[in-house]
C-alpha positions as CSV (number, residue, x, y, z in Angstrom):
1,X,35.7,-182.7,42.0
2,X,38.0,-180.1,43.4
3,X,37.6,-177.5,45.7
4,X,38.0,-174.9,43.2
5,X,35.3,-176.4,40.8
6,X,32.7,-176.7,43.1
7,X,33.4,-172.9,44.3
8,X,30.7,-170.4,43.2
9,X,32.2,-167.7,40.7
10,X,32.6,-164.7,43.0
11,X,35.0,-167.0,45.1
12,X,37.0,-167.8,42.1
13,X,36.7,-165.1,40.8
14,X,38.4,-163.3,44.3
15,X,41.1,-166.6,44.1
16,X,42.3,-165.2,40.7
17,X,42.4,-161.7,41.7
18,X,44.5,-162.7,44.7
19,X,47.1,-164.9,42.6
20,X,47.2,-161.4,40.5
21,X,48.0,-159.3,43.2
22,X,50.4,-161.9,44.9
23,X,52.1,-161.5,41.7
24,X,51.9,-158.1,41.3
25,X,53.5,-157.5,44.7
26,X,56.6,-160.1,43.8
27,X,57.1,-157.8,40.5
28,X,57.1,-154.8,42.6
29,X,59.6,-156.1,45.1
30,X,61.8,-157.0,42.3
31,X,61.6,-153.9,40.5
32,X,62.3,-151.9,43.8
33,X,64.9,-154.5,44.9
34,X,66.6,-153.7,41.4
35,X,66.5,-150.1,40.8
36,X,67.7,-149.5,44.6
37,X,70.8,-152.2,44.4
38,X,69.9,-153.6,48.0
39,X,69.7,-156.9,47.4
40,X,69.0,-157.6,50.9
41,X,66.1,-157.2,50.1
42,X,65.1,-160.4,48.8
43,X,68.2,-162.6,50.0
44,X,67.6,-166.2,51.4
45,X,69.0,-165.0,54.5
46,X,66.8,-162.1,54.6
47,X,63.5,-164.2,54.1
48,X,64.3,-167.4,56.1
49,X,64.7,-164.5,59.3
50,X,61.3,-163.2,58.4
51,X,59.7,-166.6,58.0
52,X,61.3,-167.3,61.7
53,X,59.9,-163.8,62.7
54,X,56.7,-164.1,61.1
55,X,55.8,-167.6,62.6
56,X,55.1,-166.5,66.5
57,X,53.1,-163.8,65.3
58,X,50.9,-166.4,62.9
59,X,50.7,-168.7,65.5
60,X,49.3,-166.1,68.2
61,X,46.9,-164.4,65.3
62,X,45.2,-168.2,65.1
63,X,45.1,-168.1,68.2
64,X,42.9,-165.2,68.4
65,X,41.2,-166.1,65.4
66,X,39.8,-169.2,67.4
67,X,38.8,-167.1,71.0
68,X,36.9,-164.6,68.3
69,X,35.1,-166.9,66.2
70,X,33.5,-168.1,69.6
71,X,32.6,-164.7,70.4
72,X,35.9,-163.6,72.7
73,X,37.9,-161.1,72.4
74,X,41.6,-162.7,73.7
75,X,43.8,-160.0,74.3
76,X,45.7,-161.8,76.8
77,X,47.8,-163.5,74.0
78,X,50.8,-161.8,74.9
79,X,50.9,-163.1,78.7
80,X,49.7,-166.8,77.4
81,X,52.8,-166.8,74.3
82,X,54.9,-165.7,77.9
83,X,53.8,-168.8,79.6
84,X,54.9,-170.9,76.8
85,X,58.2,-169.3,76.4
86,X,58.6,-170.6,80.0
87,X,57.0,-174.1,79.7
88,X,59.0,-174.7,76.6
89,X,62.4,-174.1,78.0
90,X,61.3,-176.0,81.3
91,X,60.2,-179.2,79.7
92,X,62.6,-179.3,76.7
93,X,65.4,-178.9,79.0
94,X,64.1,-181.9,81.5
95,X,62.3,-183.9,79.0
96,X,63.7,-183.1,75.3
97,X,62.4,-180.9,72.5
98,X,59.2,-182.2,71.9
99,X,58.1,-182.3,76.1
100,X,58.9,-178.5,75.2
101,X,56.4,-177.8,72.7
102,X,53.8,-179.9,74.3
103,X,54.8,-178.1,77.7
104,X,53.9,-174.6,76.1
105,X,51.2,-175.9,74.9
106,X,49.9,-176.8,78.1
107,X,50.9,-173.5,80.1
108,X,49.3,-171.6,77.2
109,X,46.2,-173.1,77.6
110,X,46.4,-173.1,81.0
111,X,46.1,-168.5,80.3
112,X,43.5,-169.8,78.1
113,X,41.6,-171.6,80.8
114,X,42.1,-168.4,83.3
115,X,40.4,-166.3,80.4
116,X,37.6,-168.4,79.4
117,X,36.6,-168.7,83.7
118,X,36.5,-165.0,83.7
119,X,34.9,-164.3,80.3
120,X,32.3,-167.0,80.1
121,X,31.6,-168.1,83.6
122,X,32.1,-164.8,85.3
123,X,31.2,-162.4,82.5
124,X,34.3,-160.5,82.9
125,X,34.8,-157.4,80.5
126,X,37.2,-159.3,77.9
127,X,39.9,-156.6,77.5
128,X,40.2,-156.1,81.2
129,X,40.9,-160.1,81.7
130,X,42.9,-160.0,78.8
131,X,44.9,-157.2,80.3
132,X,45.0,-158.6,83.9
133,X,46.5,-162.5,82.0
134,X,49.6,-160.0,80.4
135,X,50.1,-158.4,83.7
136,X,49.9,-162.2,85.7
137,X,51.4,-163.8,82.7
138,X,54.7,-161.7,83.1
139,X,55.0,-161.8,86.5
140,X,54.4,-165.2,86.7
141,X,57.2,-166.3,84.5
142,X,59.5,-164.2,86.1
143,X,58.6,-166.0,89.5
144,X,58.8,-169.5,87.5
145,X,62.2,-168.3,86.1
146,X,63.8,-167.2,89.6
147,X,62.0,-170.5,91.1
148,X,63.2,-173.2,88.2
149,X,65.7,-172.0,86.9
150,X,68.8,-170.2,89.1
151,X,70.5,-173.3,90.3
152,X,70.4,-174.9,86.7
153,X,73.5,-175.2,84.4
154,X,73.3,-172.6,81.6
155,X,70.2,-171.2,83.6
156,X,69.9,-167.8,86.0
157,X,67.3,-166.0,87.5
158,X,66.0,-164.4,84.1
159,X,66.9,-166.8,81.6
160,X,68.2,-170.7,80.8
161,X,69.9,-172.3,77.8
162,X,71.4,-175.4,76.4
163,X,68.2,-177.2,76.3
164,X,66.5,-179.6,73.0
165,X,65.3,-177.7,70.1
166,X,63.1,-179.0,67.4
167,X,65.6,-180.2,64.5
168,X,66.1,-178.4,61.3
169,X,66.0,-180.2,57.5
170,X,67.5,-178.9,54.6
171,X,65.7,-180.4,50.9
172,X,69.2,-181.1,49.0
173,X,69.0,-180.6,45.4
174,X,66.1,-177.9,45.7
175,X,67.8,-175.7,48.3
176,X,71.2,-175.5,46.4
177,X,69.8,-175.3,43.1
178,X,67.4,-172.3,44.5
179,X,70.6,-170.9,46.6
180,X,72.2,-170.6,43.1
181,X,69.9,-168.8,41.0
182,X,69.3,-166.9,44.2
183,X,73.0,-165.6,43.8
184,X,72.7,-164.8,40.2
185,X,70.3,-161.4,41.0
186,X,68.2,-162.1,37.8
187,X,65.2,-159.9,37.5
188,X,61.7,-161.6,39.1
189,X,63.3,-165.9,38.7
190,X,66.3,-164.9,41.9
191,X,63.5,-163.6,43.9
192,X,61.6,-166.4,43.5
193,X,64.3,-168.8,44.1
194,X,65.8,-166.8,47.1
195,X,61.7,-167.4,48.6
196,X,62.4,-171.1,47.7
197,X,65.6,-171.2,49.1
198,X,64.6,-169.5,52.1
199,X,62.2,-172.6,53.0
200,X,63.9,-175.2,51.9
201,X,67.1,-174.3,54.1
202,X,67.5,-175.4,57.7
203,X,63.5,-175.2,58.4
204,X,62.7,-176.4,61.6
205,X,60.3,-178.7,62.0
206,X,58.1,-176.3,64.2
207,X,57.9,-174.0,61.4
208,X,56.6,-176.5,59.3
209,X,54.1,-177.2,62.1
210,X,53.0,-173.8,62.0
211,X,51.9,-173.8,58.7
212,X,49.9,-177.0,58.7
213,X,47.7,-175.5,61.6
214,X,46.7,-172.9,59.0
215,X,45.3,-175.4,56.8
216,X,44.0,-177.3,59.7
217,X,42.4,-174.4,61.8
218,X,40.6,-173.0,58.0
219,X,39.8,-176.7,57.4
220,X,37.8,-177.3,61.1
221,X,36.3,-174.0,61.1
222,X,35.2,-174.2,57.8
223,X,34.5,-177.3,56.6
224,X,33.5,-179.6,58.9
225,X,29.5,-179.5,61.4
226,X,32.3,-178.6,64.7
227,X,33.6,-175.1,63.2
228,X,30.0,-174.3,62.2
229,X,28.7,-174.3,65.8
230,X,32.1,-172.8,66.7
231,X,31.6,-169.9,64.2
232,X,27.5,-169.6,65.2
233,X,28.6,-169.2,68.7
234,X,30.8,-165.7,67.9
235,X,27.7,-164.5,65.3
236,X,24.7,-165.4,66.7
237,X,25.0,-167.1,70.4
238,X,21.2,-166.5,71.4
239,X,20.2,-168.7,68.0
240,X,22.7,-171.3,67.9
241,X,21.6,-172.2,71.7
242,X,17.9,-172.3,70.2
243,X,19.1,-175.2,67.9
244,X,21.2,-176.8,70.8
245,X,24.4,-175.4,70.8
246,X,26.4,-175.4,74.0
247,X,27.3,-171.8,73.5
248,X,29.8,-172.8,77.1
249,X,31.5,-175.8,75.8
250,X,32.3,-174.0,72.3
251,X,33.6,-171.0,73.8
252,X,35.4,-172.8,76.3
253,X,37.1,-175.0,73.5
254,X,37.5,-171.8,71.4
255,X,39.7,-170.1,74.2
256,X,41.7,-173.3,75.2
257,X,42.7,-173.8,71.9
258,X,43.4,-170.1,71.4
259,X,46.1,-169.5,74.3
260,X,47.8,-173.3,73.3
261,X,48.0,-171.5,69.9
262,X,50.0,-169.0,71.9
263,X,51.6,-171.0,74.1
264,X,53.1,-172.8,70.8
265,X,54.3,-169.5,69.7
266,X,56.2,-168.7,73.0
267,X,57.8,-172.0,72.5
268,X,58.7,-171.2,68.8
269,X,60.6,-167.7,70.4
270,X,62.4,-169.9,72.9
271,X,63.1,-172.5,70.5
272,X,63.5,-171.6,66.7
273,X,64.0,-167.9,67.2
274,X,66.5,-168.0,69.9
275,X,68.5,-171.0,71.0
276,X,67.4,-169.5,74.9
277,X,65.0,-168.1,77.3
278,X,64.7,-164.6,78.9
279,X,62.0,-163.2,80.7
280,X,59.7,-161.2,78.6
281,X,60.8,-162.1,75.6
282,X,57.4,-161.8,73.9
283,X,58.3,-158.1,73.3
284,X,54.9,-157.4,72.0
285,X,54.3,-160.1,69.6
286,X,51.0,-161.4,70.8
287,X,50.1,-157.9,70.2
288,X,51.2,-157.8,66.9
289,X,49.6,-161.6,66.6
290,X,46.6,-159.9,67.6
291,X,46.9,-157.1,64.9
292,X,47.4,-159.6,62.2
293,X,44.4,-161.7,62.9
294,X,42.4,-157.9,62.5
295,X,44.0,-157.1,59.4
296,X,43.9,-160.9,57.9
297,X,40.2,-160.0,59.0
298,X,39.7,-163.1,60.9
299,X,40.4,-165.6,58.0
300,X,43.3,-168.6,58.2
301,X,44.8,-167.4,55.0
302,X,44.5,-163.7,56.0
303,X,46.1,-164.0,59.5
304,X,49.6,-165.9,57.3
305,X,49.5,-162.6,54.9
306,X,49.4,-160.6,57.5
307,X,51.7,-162.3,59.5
308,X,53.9,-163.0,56.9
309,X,54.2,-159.0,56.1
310,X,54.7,-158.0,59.7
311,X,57.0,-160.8,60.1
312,X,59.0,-159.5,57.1
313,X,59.2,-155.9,58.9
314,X,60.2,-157.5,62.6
315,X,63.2,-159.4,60.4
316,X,64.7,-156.4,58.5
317,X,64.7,-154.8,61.8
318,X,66.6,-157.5,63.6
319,X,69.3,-157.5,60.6
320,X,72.4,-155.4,61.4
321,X,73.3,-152.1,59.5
322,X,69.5,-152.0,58.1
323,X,68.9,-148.4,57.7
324,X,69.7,-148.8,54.1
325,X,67.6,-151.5,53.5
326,X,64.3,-150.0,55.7
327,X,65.4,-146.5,53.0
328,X,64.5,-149.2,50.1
329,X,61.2,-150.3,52.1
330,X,60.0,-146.6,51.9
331,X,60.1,-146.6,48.5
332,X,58.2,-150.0,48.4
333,X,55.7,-149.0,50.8
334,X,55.3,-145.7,48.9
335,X,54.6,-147.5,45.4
336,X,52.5,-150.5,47.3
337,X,50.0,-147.3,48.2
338,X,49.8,-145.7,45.2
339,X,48.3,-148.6,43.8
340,X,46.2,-149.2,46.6
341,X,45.2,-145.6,46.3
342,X,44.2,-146.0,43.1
343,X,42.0,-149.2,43.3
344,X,40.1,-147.4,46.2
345,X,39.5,-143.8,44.4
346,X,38.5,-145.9,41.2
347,X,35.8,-147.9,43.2
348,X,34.4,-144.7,44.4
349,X,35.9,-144.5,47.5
350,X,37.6,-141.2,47.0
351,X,38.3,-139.7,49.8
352,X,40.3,-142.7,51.1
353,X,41.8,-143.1,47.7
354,X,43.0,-139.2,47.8
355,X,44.4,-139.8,51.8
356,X,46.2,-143.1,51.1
357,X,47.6,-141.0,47.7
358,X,48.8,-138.2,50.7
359,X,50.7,-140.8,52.4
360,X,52.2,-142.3,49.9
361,X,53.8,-139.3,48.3
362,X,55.2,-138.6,51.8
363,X,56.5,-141.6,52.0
364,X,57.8,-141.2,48.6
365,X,59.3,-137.7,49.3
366,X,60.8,-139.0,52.3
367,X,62.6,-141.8,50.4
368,X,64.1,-138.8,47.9
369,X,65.2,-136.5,50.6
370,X,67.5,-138.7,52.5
371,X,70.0,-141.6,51.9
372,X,69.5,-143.8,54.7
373,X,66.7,-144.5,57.8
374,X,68.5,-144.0,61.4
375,X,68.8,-147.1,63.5
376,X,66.4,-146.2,65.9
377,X,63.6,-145.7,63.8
378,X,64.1,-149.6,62.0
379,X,63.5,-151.0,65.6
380,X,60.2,-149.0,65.4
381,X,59.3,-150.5,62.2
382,X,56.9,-153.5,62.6
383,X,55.1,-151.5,65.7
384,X,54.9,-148.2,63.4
385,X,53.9,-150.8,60.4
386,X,50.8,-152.6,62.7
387,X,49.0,-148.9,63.6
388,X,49.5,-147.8,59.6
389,X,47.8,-151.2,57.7
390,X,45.2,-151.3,60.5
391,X,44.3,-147.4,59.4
392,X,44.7,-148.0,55.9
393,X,42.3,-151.1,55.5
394,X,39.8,-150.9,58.9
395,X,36.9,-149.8,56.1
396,X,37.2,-153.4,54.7
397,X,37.0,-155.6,58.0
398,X,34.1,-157.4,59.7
399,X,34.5,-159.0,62.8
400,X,32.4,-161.8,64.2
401,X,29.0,-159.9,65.2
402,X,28.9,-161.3,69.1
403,X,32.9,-161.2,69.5
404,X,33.3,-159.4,72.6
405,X,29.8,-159.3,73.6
406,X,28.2,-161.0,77.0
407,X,26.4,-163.8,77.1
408,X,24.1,-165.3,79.4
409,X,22.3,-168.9,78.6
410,X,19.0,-168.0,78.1
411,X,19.1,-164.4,77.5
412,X,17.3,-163.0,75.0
413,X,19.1,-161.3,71.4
């Protein structure tokens, strides 16, 4: 029997109504991409760079989706992804590409380990540790850097290249047919094709990596007697230790597993993103991991939306001579939230319908009044896009009950 038979009606019921508004949203790109004429909009180019954007910010949103399902908070994402960035280039450049990856792995989880001893064992407030492993974690790389890295060739005190890189594989006969009809600008089928195209062309396999540990993280935490304790230890700690939980062990896992998720996006920057290391070169993305997890509302598949949309905004903002395609954006943002409004103010949620309306008009009269966004408000984009979506849709979200909370063996609820 499949997965989807044996679901109970309200969760097909919500899998059809997301398959309707995934294609809604692909008929409203392609009507916005036409009517405007930017057809970077939905170019193979322009989606394979927010797939390669998108996929350090998924990797630190699991990341936190593991720490918080075990009932802590992991703000220190940013610092741990920093560690990696410098573990990846150290061991791929010493051992090859895949010492790399294992080597962020291992520094990731080594600004897990410093989290969980001062979270769990200590009873450290989690947003001060977190804070405190940014702080170390950027410091510390910049020590490593200076240390490992000055007498190297192609390296220097802040940064090293010329080291082993995951390969790349290209699908023939899929990507060029895709590539083609890509090129052809039809209405709705090019769009498709140029989303095909875009991940079937020169994917690396650390990409593909990235995606299988969605389906593996919502597989363990979900379907199998390990994720249950996991998850009982971020709702209810005091009663899974009644039935003989080791509330420790599972958080300890939880944040181990969290900051190698992050350590494996540092090494994706360093890697797949750019062909070198620099020192800080994070630039807010474990931030913007952490956002994504909030907003997918601590679900696998919500945390790749998410990531997936922010990734697309960090991408467009990367591309040369993009104020005309962020102007498009506006225009797509503005229509995204008029329908949004709508669904909210005919479920009775008024007010918030009427607000989200507000904003969307604005947008919308902004879009009408000028011709083009400046440059230096595109590089604000993905920041300026994390605070909106986490205002728009914070009504909807639930967060593990204990995430964030102390916890003492023994204590009472």
């Amino acid at each position: 029997m499949t997965i989807l038979a044996s679901a109970p009606p309200a969760v097909r019921q919500y899998r059809h109504l997301t398959l309707l508004l995934a294609l809604a949203a692909v008929v409203t790109v392609s009507l916005v991409r036409v009517f405007t004429d930017e057809s970077r909009m939905t170019t193979p180019g322009t989606l394979r760079l927010a797939l390669i954007a998108a996929c350090p910010i998924l990797l630190a949103g699991l990341g936190g989706l593991w720490a918080e399902r075990a009932g802590v908070v992991n703000i220190g994402l940013e610092g741990q992804m920093l560690l990696g960035t410098w573990g990846a280039a150290f061991f791929a450049y010493h051992f090859g590409a895949w010492a790399g990856v294992l080597g962020a792995l291992l520094m990731g989880a080594l600004g897990g380990l410093l989290h969980a001893v001062a979270t769990i064992t200590f009873g450290v407030d989690h947003i001060i540790s977190g804070v405190a492993i940014n702080i170390a974690g950027l410091g510390a790389v910049g020590y490593l850097a200076q240390t490992f890295f000055t007498d190297l060739d192609g390296g220097g005190p802040r940064n090293l290249s010329g080291y082993a890189v995951p390969a790349q594989i290209t699908i023939p006969g899929i990507s060029d047919a895709a590539l083609w009809v890509s090129d052809q600008r039809w209405f709705l089928v090019s769009d498709i094709a140029a989303a095909v195209a875009g991940v079937t062309t020169r994917l690396s396999l650390l990409t593909i990596l990235a995606v299988a540990l969605v389906a593996l993280t919502a597989w363990v935490l979900w379907r199998t007697p390990f994720g249950l304790r996991l998850r009982s230890c971020g709702e209810n700690p005091q009663a899974a230790e009644t039935l003989g939980v080791n509330v420790y062990r599972y958080k300890y896992i939880a944040v181990l597993i969290s900051g190698a998720f992050a350590g494996l996006g540092g090494a994706y920057l360093a890697m797949v993103a750019s062909s070198s290391f620099t020192t800080g070169q994070t630039n807010g993305r474990g931030y913007i991991g952490l956002a994504s997890m909030i907003f997918g509302n601590w679900n696998p598949t919500g945390v790749l939306a998410s990531s997936l949309m922010f990734g697309y905004a960090d991408g467009v903002s990367l591309l040369s001579d993009n104020g005309p395609l962020v102007h498009a954006l506006l225009l797509l943002l503005s229509l995204i939230l008029l329908g949004y409004a709508a669904v909210k103010y005919l479920g009775g949620e008024r007010v918030t319908g009427i607000v989200v309306a507000l904003i969307a008009v604005a947008l919308l009269v902004w879009y009408l009044a000028v011709d083009s966004v400046p440059a230096d408000f595109t590089g604000m984009t993905p920041y300026l896009l994390t605070l909106f979506v986490l205002a728009v849709a914070s009504q909807r979200l639930r967060m593990p009950a204990a995430s964030g909370k102390p916890y003492r063996r023994g204590q009472a609820g």
